[in-house]
LUMFI-563745 format. One line per 5 residues: number of its first residue (from 0); their letters; for each residue x, y, z of N, C-alpha, C. Coordinates in steps of 0.02 Angstrom, whole numbers. Atoms other than C-alpha are relative to their C-alpha. Layout:
NUM) A) X:Y:Z:X:Y:Z:X:Y:Z | ...
***
This chain:
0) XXXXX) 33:-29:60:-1356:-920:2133:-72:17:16 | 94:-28:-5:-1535:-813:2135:-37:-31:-37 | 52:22:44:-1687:-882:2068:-7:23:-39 | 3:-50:51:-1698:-736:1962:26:-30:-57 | -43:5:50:-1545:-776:1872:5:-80:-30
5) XXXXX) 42:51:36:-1587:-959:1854:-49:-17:-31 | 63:2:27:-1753:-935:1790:20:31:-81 | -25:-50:61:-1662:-813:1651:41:-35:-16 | -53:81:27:-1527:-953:1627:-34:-47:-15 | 53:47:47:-1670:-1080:1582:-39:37:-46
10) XXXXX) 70:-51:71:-1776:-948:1493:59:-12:-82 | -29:-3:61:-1624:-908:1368:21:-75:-23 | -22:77:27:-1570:-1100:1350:-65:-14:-46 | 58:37:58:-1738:-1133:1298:-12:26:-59 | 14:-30:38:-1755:-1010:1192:46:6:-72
15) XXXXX) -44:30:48:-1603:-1044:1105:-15:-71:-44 | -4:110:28:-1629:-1236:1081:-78:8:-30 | 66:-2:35:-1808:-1174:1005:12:32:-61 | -12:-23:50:-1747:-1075:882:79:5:-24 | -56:30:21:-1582:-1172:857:-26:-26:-85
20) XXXXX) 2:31:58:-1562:-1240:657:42:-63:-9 | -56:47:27:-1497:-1393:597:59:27:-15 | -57:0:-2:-1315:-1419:582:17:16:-86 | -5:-27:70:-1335:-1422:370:-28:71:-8 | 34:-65:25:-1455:-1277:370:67:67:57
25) XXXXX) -76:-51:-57:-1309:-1168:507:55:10:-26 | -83:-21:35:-1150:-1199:450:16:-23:-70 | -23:-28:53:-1166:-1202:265:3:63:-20 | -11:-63:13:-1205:-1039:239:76:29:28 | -54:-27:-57:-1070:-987:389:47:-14:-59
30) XXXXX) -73:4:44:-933:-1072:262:-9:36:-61 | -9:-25:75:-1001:-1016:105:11:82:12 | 6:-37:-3:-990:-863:175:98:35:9 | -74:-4:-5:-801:-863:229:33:-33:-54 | -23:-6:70:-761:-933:69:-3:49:-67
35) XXXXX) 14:-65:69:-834:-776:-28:38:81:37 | -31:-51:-57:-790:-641:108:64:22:-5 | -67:-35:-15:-637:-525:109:8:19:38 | -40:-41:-49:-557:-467:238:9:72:-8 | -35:-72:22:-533:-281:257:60:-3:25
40) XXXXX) -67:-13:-22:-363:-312:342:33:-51:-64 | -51:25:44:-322:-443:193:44:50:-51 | -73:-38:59:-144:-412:90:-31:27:-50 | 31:-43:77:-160:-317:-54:52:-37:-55 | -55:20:60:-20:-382:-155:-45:-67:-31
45) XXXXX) 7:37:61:-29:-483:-316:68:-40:-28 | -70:20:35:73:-582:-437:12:59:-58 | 10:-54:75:126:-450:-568:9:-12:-45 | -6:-2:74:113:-423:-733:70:21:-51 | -80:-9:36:292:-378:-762:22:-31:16
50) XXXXX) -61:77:-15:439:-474:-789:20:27:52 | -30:-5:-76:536:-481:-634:71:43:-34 | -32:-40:20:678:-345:-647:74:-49:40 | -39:61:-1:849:-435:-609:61:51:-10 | -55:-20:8:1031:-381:-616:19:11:-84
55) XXXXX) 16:1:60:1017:-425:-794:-33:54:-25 | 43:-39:23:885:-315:-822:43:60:1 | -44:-80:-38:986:-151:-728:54:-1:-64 | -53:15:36:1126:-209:-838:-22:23:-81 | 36:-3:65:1026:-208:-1002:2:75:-8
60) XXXXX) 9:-71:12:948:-27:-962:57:22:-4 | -39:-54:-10:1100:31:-925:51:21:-70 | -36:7:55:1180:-14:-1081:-35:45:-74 | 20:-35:58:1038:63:-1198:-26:48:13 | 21:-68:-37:1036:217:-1088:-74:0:34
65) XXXXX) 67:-9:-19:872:181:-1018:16:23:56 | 2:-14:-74:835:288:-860:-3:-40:41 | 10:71:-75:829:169:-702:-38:35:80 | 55:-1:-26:685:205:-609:-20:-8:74 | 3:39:-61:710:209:-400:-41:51:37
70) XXXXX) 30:-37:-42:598:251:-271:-6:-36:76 | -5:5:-78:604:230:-62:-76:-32:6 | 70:61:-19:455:92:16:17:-2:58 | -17:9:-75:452:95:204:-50:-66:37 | 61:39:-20:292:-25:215:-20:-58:-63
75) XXXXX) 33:39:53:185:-142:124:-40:34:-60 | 49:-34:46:75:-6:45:51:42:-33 | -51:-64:53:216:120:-14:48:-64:-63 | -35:64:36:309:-66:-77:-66:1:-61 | 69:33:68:139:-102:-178:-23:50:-33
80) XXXXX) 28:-42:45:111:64:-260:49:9:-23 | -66:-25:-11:299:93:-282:10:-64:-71 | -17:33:11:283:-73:-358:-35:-9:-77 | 70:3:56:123:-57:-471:17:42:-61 | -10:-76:49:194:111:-541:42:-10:-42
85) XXXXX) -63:16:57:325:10:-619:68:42:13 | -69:-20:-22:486:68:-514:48:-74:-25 | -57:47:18:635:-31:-571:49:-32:61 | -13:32:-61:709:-25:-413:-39:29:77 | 3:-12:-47:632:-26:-241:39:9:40
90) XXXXX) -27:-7:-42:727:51:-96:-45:3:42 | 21:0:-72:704:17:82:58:29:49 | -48:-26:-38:813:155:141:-26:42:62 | 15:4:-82:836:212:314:-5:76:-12 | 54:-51:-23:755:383:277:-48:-7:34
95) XXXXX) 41:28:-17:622:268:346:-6:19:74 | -3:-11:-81:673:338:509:-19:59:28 | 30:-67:-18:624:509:501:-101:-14:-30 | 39:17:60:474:463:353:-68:-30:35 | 23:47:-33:402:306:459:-5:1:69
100) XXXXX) 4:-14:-81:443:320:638:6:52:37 | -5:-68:-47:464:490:682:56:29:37 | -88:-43:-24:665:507:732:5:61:-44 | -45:-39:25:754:635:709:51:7:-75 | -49:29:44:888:553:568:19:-52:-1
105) XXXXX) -5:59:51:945:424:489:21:-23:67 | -51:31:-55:1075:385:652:-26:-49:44 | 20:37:-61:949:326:763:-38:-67:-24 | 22:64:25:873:171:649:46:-52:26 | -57:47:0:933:4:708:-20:-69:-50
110) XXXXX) -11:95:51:958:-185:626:-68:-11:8 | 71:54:-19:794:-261:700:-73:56:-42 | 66:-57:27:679:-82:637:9:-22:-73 | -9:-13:79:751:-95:456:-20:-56:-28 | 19:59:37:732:-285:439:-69:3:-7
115) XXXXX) 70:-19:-32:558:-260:498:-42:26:-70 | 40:-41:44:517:-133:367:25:-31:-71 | -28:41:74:630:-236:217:-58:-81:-3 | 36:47:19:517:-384:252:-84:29:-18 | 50:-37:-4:358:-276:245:-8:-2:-68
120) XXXXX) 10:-15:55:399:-213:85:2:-46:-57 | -10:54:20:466:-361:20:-61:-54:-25 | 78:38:-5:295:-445:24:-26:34:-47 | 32:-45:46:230:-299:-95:50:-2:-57 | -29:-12:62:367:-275:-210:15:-61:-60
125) XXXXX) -22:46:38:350:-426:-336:36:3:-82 | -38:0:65:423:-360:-490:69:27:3 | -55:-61:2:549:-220:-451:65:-46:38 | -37:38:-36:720:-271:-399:20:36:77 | 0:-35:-61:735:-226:-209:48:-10:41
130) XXXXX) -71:-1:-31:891:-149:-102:-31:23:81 | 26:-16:-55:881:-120:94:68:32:13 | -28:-60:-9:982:19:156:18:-27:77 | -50:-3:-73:1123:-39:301:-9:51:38 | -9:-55:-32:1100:65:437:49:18:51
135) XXXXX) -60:-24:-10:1231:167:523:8:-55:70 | -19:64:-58:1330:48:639:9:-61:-3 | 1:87:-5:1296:-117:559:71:3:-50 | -40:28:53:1432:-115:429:64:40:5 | -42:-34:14:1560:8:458:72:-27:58
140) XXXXX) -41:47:-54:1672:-96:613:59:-42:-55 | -48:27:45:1735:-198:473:-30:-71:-72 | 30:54:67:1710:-313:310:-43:-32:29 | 35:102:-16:1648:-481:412:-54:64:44 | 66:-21:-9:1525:-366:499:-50:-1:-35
145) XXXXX) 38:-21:60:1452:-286:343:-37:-54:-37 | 19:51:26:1438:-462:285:-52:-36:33 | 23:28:-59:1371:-527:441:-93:38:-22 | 55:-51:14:1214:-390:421:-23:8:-68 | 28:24:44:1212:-401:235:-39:-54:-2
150) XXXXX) 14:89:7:1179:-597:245:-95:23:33 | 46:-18:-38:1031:-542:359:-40:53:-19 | 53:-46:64:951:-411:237:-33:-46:-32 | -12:61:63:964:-554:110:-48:-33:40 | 36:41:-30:902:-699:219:-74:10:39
155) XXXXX) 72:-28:-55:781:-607:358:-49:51:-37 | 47:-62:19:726:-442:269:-5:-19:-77 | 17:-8:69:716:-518:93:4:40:-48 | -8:-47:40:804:-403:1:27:-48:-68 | -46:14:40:902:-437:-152:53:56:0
160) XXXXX) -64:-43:-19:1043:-311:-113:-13:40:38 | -3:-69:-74:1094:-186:9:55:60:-35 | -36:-51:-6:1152:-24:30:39:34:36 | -20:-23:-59:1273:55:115:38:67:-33 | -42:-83:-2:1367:238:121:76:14:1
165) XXXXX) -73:-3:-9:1551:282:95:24:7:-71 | -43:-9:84:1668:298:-55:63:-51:15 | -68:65:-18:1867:224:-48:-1:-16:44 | -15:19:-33:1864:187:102:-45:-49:38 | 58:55:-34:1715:67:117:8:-55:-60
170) XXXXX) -27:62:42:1794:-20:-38:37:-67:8 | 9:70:-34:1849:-173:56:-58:6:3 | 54:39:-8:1691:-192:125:-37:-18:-57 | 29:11:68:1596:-180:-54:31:-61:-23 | -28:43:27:1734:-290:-111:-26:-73:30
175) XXXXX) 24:64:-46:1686:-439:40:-71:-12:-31 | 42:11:20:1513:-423:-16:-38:-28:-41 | 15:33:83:1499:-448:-201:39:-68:19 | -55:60:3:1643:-565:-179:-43:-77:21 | 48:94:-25:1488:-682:-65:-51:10:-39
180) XXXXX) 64:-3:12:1376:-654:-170:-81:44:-14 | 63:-60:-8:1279:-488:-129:7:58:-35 | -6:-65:57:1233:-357:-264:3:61:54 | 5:-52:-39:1279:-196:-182:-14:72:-21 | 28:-69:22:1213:-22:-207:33:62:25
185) XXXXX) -39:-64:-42:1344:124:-162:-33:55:12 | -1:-55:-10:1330:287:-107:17:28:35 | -63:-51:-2:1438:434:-126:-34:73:-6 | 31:-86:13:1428:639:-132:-29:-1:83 | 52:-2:-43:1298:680:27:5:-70:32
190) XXXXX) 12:48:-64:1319:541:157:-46:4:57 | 52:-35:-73:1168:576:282:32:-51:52 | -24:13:-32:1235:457:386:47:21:45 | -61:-42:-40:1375:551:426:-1:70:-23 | 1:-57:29:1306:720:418:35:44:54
195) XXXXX) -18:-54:-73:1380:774:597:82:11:-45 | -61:-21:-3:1559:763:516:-4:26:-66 | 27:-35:53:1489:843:356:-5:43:1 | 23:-66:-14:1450:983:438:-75:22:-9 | 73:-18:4:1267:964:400:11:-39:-50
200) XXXXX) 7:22:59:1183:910:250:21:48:-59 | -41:-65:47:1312:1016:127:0:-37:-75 | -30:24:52:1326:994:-45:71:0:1 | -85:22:10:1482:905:-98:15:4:-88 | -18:-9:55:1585:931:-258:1:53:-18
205) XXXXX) 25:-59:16:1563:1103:-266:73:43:-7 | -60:-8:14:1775:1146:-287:27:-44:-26 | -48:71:35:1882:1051:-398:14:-53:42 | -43:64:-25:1976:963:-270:-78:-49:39 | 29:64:-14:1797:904:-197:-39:-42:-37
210) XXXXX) 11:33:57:1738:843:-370:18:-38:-8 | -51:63:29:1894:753:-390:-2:-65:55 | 21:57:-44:1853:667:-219:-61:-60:-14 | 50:48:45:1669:614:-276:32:-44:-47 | -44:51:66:1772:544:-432:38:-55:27
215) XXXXX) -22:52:-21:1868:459:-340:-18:-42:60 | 35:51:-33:1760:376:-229:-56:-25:-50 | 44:38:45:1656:330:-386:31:-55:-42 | -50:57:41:1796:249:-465:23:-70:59 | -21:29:-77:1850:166:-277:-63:-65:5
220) XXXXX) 50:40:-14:1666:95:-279:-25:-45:-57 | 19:22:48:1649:39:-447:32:-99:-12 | -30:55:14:1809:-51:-455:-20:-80:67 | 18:21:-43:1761:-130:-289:-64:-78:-21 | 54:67:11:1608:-224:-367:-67:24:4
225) XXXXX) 58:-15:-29:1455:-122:-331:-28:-6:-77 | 10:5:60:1334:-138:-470:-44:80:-26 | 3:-98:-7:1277:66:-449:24:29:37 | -27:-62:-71:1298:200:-347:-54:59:-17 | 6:-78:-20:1200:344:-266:39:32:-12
230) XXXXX) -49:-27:-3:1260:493:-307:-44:89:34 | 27:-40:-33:1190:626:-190:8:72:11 | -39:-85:3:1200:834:-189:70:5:-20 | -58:-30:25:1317:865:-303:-15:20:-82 | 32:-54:76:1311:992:-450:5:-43:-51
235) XXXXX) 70:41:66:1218:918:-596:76:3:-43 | -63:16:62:1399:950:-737:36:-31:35 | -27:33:-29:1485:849:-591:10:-76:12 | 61:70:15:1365:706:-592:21:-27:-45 | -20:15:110:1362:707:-787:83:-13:-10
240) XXXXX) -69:31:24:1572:707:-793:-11:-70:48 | -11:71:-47:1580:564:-648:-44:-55:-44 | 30:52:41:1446:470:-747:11:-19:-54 | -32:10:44:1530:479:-900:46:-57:0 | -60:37:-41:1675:408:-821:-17:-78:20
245) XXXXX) 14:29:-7:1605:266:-771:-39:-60:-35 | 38:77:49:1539:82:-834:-64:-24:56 | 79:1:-36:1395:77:-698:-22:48:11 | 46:-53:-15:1246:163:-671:20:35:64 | -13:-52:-55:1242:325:-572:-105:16:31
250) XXXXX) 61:-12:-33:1062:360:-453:-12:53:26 | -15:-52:-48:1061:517:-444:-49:19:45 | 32:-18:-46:963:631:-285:22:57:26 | -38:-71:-22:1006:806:-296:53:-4:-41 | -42:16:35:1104:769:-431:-8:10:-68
255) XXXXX) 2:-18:61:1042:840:-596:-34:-73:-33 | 22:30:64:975:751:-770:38:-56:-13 | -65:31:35:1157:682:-805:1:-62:14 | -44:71:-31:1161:527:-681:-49:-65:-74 | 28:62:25:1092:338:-747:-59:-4:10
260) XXXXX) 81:-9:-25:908:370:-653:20:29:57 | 37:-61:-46:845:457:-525:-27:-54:75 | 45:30:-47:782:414:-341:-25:57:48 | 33:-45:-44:675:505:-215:-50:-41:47 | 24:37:-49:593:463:-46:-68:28:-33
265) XXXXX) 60:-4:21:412:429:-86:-44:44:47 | 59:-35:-56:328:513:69:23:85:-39 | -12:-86:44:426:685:-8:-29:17:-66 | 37:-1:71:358:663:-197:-54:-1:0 | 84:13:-5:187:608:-150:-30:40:48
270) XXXXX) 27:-74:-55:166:763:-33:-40:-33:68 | 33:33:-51:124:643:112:25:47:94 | -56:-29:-56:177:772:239:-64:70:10 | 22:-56:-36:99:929:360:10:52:-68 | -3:-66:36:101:1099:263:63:15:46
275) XXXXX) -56:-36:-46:266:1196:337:68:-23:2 | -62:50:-14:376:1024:319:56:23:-36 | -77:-23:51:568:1066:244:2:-44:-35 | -43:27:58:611:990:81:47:39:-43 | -80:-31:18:764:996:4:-20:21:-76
280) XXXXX) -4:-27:47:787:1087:-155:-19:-42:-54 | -6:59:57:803:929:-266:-80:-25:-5 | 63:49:-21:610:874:-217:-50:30:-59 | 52:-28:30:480:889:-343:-46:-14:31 | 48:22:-42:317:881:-247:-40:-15:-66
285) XXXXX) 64:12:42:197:764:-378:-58:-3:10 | 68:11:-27:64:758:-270:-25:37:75 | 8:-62:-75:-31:817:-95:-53:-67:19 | 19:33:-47:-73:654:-9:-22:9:61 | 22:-32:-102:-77:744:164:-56:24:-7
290) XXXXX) 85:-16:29:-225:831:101:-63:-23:-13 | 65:52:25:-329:710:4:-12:-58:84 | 12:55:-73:-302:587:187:-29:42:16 | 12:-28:-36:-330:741:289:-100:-13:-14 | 79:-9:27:-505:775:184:-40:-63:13
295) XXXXX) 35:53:1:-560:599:185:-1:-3:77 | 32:28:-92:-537:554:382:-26:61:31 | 19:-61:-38:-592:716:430:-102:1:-47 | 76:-5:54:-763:672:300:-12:-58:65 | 52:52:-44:-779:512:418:-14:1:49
300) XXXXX) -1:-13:-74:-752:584:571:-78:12:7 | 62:-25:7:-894:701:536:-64:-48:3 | 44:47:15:-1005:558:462:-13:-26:45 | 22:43:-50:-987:459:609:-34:25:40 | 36:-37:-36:-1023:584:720:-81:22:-3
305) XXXXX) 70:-17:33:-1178:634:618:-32:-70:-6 | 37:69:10:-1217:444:604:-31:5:-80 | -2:2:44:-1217:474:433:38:-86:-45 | -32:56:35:-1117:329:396:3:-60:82 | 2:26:84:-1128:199:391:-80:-13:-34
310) XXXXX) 65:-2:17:-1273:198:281:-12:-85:-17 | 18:60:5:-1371:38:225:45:-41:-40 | -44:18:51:-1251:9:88:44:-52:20 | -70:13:-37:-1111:-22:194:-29:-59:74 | 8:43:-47:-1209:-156:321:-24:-60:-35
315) XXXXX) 38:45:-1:-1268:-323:313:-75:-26:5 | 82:5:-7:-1447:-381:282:-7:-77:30 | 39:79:-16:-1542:-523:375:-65:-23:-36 | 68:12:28:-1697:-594:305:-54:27:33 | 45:-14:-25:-1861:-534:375:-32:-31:54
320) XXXXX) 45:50:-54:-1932:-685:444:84:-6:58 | -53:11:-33:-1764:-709:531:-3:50:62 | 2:-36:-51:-1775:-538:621:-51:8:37 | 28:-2:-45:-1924:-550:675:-4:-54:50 | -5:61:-36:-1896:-730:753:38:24:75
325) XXXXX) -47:-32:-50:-1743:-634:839:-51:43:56 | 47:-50:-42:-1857:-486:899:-42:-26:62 | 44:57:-43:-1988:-615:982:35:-20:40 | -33:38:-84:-1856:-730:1067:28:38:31 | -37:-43:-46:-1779:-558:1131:-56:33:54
330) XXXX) 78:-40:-62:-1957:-495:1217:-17:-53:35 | 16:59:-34:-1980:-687:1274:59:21:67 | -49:-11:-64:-1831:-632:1394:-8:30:50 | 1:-36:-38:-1871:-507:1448:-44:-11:86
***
């Protein structure tokens, strides 16, 4: 070791242990300070002010025609505004895969991404009742799968029900489900899941005989046990007869006025998207999120750059005598 750097290794010791403070006068402030202090990364969620929404509840609306109220949550923040706004039901469906991570379609989401994003939301959504959206592969092998991967929505991703895709012929599985226990959420019409043997994303119902199919995968899913059903691109007087027909709510999505309520992915409604992006016909755009973000980080970019920000507002003050104590034992170093 150089003399230099020993001489500058006793300089700053001393200089420390000279303008060291007692242990009361140091670390009260320090605590009282992390006792008043927020976090900018702390949660945002609350306890809410609404009753907690419940099978009961769904059951109720549905009985005195009340609309039923669903909207898509991929996170903690879309869960907690989703949640605030007074949605009835939260979904955590695996649009989340184009929406959230940037695939292509629904196909490529797996088990471990979706739980991921169901516990996320889960944490935010304390009133609404909340479904997580099976994704393609976990449930379609056979009942004790579906169950297997339900249980694990339920338990790991904290849902209170799941969703999965199909009509009669996913009625066993629906049936295994309810049967343990798990409220299930159908959906029929538009399967994105299986849009390769769809032929695309086509509207369905659009000839008698494929009306009478919808119908009868609404009746297939009902009797089954589900306590709704999606009912996805299919003409609006189609909707309205099938919903008629029926003793549970219908959700519709591209689906007209007629169904039980309504759902839509939140990043599409809240215009959280490029200029140029495709939405489907059914989308009302309520808002222009992409915009108002764009404007704001593109205000701080600037600011920073300009050293405009952060202004005094936005820093911490020391006392006077304090900085200049600092100032002094920093020129004593030198």
């Amino acid at each position: 070791m150089s003399s230099s750097f020993s001489i500058v290794k006793m300089s700053t010791r001393t200089l420390l242990k000279q303008y060291s403070r007692p242990a009361t006068f140091a670390v009260r402030p320090f605590l009282a300070q992390c006792q008043t202090r927020k976090s900018s990364h702390s949660p945002m969620g609350s306890p809410s002010a609404r009753k907690k929404v419940t099978m009961t509840t769904l059951r109720s609306m549905y009985k005195k025609g009340e609309p039923i109220a669903v909207m898509t949550a991929h996170d903690f923040p879309s869960g907690h505004v989703a949640d605030v706004a007074g949605m009835d039901i939260v979904l955590v469906g695996d649009s989340l895969a184009m929406v959230a991570l940037g695939m292509e379609d629904t196909s490529e989401v797996i088990m471990e991404e979706m739980l991921m994003h169901c516990r996320s939301v889960s944490r935010a959504a304390k009133a609404a009742f909340t479904v997580g959206d099976l994704p393609m592969g976990s449930y379609e092998i056979s009942p004790e799968q579906a169950l297997e991967s339900a249980f694990r929505f339920v338990k790991e991703g904290r849902m209170q029900g799941i969703k999965l895709e199909g009509g009669a012929e996913m009625a066993p599985t629906i049936k295994k489900l309810t049967t343990a226990g798990i409220p299930v959420l159908g959906h029929i019409g538009l399967t994105p899941q299986r849009q390769n043997s769809l032929g695309g994303f086509r509207v369905q119902g659009k000839t008698c005989a494929g009306a009478l199919k919808v119908l009868e995968d609404a009746l297939a899913v009902q009797e089954a046990g589900a306590f709704a059903m999606v009912v996805e691109a299919v003409p609006q007087e189609v909707a309205k007869l099938i919903t008629d027909k029926l003793s549970i709510p219908t959700i519709g999505i591209g689906a007209g006025n007629g169904c039980s309520g309504q759902v839509l992915v939140q990043v599409d409604m809240t215009g959280n998207f490029p200029p140029g992006r495709f939405l489907p016909k059914f989308v009302k755009k309520y808002g222009d999120v992409w915009s108002e973000s764009l404007r704001a980080i593109t205000e701080y970019r600037e600011e920073t750059k300009s050293r405009a920000y952060p202004a005094p507002e936005h820093t911490y003050p020391i006392p006077e005598k304090e900085l200049e104590e600092f100032r002094s034992a920093i020129s004593k170093m030198d």
